[in-house]
N, C-alpha and C positions, 0 to 999 in steps of 0.2 A: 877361231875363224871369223874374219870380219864379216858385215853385213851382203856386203857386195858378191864375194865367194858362195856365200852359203846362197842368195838367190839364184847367181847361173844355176850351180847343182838345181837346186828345183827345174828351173825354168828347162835345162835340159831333159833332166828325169823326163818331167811331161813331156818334151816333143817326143823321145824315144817311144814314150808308149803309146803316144799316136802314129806315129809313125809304123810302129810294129801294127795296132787297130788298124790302120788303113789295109795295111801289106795284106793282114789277113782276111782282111773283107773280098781284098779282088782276087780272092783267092789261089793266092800264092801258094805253091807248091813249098817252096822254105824260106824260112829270115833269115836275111845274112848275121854270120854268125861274128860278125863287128858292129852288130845293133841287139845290146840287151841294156836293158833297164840296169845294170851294176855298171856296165863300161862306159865311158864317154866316146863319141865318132871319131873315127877314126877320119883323116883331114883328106884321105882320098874316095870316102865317099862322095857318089855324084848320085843324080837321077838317074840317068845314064846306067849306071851300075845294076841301079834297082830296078830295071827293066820299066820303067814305067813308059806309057805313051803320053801325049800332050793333053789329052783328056782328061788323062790320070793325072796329070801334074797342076794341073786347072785345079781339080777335086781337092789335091793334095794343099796348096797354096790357099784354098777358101776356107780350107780345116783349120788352116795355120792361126790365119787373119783372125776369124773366129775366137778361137780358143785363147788367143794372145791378145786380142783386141789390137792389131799391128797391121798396118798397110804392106803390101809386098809388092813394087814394081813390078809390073805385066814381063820387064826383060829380064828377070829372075830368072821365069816360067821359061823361054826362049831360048836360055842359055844351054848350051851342049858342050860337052868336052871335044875341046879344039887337038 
């Protein structure tokens, strides 16, 4: 496995289990069962989905930035399934 391969894997791995850490803080009733640490996302996840509010997606997107040390355009955060 080249270099490249093997860092998405990580680099995914960690967003998933932030993502899951997040879900479970705002006290989500359940994690969708297309977000585990073994699977990769599935390509129609959205925010949307994950019932988050704009609040939430603030919170979610500073987590990001943070942990990845990576800038996230404000209109990320805005975008909603059309």
């Amino acid at each position: 496995m080249d270099d490249n391969c093997e860092k998405r894997k990580n680099i995914e791995s960690q967003l998933r289990i932030l993502l899951q850490e997040f879900l479970k803080e705002l006290n989500k009733s359940r994690l969708l069962s297309n977000i585990s640490v073994e699977s990769g996302f599935s390509h129609d996840l959205t925010l949307d989905s994950l019932g988050l509010d704009s609040l939430s997606r603030v919170e979610l997107f500073h987590r990001i930035e943070q942990q990845f040390e990576v800038y996230l355009p404000n209109t990320l955060i805005i975008q909603k399934e059309m």
